[in-house]
C-alpha positions in Angstrom: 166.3 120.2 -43.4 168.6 119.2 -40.7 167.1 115.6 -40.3 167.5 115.5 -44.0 171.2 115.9 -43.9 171.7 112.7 -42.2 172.6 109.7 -44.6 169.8 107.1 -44.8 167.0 109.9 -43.8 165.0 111.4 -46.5 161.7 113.6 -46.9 159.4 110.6 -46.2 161.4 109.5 -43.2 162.1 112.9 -41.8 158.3 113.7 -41.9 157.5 110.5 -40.4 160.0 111.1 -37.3 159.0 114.6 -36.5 155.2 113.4 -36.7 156.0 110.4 -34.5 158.3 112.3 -31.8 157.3 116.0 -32.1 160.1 117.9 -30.4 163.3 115.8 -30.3 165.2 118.3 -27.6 161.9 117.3 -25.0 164.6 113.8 -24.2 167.3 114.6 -21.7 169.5 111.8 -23.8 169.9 109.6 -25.6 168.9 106.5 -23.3 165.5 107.7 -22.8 165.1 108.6 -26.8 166.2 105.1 -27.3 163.8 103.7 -24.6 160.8 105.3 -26.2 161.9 104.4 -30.0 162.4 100.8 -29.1 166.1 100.5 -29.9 167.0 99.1 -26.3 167.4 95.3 -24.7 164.8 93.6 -23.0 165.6 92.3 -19.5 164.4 88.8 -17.9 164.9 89.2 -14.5 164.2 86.2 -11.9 165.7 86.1 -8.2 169.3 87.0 -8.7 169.5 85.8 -12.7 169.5 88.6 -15.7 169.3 87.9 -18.8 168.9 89.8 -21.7 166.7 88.2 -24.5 166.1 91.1 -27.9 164.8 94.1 -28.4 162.0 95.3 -25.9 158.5 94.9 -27.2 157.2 98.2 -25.6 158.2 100.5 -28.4 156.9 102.7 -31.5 157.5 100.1 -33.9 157.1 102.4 -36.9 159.7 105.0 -35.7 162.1 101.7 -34.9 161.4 100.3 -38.6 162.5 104.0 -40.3 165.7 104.1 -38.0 167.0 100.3 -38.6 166.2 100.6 -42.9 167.6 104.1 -42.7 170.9 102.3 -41.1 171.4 99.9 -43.8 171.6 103.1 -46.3 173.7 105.0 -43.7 175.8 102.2 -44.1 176.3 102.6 -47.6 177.3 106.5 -47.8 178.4 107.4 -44.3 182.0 105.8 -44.2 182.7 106.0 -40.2 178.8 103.9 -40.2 180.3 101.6 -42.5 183.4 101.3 -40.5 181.4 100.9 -37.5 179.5 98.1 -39.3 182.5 96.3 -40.3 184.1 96.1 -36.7 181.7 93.8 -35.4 181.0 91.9 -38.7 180.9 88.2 -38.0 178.1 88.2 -35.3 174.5 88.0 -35.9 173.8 90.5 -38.7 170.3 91.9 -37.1 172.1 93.0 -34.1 174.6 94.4 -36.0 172.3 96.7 -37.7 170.5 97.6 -34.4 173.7 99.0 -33.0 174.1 101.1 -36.0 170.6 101.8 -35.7 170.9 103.1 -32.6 174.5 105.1 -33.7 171.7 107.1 -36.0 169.4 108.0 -33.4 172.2 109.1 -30.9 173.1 111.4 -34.3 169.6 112.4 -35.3 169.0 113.8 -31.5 172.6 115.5 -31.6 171.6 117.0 -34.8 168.8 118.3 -33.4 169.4 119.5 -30.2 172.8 121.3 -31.6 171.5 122.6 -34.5 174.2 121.9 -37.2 173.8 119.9 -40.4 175.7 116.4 -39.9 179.1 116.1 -42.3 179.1 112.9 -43.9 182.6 111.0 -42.2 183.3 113.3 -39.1 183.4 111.1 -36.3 181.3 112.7 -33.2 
């Protein structure tokens, strides 16, 4: 029930994260969550170059799927998600919605690990 209180995250989706992750409150933060989900950039690394080129391919791509489609209808009920959308509207719309994308994960885990139902428009 409480990853059902989160805008974009139904039944289906709920059921699909907890079978994917198990335990949420097993990641220290959010970093490593995001590591294991996929939601983090991949480094090219050569000498004394770095560069940064995507998302990294090492990742549950199902769980990353349910969080970036679940984004685009946080988008549309959740107005601090829209808000958050619309500050960096004019880049490149995919990596838009990865960043929001990852906004609901960093929200999912806080959900979880604190145990209270997520308001719709309170700003963490």
């Amino acid at each position: 029930m409480l990853l059902r209180s989160i805008p974009g995250i139904g039944g289906i989706v709920a059921c699909g994260i907890l079978s994917e992750l198990g335990d949420l409150r097993r990641f220290n933060n959010i970093k490593h969550l995001a590591g294991y989900v996929g939601l983090v950039p991949s480094l090219y690394q050569s000498g004394a170059s770095q560069r940064t080129i995507g998302m990294t391919p090492r990742a549950k791509r199902l769980l990353r799927s349910y969080f970036v489609e679940a984004s685009w209808q946080a988008i549309r009920t959740d107005p601090v998600m829209q808000a958050y959308y619309r500050k960096h509207q004019g880049k490149n719309v995919k990596s838009i919605i990865v960043k929001v994308a990852r906004k609901l994960l960093s929200r999912t885990l806080a959900v979880i690990k604190t145990e209270v139902p997520y308001t719709i428009g309170v700003i963490e």
